[in-house]
C-alpha positions as CSV (number, residue, x, y, z in Angstrom):
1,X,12.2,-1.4,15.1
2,X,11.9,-3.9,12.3
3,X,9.0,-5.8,13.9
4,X,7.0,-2.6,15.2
5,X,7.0,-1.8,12.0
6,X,5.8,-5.0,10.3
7,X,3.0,-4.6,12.8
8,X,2.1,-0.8,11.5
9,X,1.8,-1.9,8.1
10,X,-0.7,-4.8,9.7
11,X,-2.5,-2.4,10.5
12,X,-2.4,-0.2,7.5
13,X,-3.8,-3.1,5.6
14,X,-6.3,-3.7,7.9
15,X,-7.3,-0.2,7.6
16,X,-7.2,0.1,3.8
17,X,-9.5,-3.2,3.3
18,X,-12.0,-1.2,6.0
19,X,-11.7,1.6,4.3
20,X,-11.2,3.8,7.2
21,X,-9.5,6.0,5.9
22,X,-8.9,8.0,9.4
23,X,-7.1,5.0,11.0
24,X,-5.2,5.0,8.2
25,X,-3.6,8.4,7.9
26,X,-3.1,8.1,11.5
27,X,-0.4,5.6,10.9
28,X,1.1,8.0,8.4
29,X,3.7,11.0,8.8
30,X,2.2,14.5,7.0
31,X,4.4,13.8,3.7
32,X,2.9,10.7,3.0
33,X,3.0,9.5,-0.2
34,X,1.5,6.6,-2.4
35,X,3.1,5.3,-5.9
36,X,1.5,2.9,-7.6
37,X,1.5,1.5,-11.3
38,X,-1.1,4.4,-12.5
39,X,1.6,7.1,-11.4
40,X,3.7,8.0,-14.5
41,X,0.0,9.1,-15.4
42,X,-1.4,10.7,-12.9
43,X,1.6,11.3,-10.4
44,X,1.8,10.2,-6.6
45,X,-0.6,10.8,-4.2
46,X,0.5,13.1,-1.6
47,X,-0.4,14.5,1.7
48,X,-3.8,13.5,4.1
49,X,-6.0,15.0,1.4
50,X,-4.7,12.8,-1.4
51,X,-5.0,10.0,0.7
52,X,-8.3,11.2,0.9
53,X,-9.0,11.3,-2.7
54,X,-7.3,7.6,-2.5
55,X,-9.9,6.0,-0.4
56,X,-13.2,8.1,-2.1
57,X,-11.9,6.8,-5.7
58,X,-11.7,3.2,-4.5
59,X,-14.7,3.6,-2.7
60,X,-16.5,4.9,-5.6
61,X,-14.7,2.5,-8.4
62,X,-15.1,-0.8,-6.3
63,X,-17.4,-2.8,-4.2
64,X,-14.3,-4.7,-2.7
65,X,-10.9,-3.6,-2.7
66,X,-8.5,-5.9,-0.6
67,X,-5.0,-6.8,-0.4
68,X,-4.4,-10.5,0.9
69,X,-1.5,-10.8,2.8
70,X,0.7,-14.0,1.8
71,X,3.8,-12.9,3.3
72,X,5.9,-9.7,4.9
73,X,9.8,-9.1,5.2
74,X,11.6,-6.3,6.8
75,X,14.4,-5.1,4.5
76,X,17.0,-2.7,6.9
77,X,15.6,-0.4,9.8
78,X,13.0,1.2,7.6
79,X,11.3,-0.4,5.1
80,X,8.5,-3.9,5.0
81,X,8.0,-6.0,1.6
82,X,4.6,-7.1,1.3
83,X,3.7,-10.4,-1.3
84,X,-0.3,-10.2,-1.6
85,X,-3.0,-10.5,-3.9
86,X,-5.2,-7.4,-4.6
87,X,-8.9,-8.9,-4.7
88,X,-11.4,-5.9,-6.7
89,X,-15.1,-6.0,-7.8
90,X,-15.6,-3.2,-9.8
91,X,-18.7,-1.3,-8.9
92,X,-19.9,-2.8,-11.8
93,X,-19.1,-6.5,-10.9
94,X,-16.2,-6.8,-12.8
95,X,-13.8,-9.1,-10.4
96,X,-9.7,-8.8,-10.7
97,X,-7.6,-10.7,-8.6
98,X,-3.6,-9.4,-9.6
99,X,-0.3,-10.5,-7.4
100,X,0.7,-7.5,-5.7
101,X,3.9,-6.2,-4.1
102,X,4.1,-3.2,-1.9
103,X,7.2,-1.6,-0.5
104,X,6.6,0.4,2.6
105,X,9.1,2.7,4.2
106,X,8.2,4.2,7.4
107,X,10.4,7.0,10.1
108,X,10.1,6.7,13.7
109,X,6.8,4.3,13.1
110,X,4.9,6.0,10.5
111,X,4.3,5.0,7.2
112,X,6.3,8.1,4.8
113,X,5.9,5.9,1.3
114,X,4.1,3.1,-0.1
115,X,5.6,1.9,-3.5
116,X,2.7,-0.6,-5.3
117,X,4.5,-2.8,-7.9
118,X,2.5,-5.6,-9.9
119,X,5.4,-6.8,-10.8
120,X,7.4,-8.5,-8.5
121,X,10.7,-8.7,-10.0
122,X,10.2,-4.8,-9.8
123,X,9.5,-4.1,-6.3
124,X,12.6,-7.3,-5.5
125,X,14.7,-4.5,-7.9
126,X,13.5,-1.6,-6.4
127,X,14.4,-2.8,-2.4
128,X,17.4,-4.2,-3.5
129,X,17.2,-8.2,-3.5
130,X,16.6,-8.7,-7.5
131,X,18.7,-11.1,-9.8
C-alpha cells in the first residue's frame, strides 16, 4: 500500500499547485483534515468545505502557491513524509520561498490528515524518526 500511497499524495500536490480544488478533495476521505503552523490560531481545517475555504484563501492571498517536491518516504502502512520547499508570491508580489515538511496519513487510499511543519526536526519528531 505504501507506494499507492506515495503516488496519491503525487497527486494531491499536483492538485494543490493547480489549485483544483475538486481533484483534490477527491483524493480525500469526508473527515479530512489540514494542520498547519497557523493552527494553534485559527484551528485545523476540517471537512470539504474547509478545504474549500483552504484553496479560496490561497487563491485570494497569493499569485503562486507551490510546494516543490525534493523527496518522499513512506513511514508504516499509512503515512508519506514529504521534504519540499513552499514557493509564494503574495498577491502583492511579496515572494517567500520556506523549507517545508508535510506528514500525510491516508486509510484505504485517501488522504484523512495532512500535518504541515516548517520545521523539520518537528515533522522527523512528530512521525517518529527524530534524534
Amino acid at each position: 500500500m505504501s507506494q499507492e500511497n506515495v503516488e496519491v499524495v503525487s497527486q494531491l500536490i499536483a492538485a494543490l499547485n493547480e489549485r483544483d480544488v475538486d481533484r483534490y478533495l477527491s483524493l480525500c476521505t469526508p473527515e479530512i483534515e489540514i494542520s498547519t503552523p497557523t493552527t494553534p490560531l485559527e484551528g485545523p481545517t476540517r471537512g470539504p468545505e474547509g478545504v474549500r475555504e483552504f484553496f479560496a484563501a490561497v487563491e485570494e492571498a497569493t499569485t503562486t502557491f507551490r510546494i516543490e517536491v525534493e523527496r518522499m518516504h513512506t513511514v508504516g502502512r499509512d503515512r508519506v513524509l514529504v521534504f519540499g520547499q513552499l514557493k509564494i508570491v503574495s498577491s502583492g508580489g511579496i515572494a517567500l520561498e520556506h523549507p517545508t515538511t508535510n506528514v500525510y496519513e491516508l486509510v484505504a487510499g485517501k488522504l484523512r490528515r495532512v500535518d504541515v511543519y516548517h520545521n523539520r526536526e518537528e515533522a522527523l519528531e512528530a512521525v517518529g524518526l527524530g534524534e
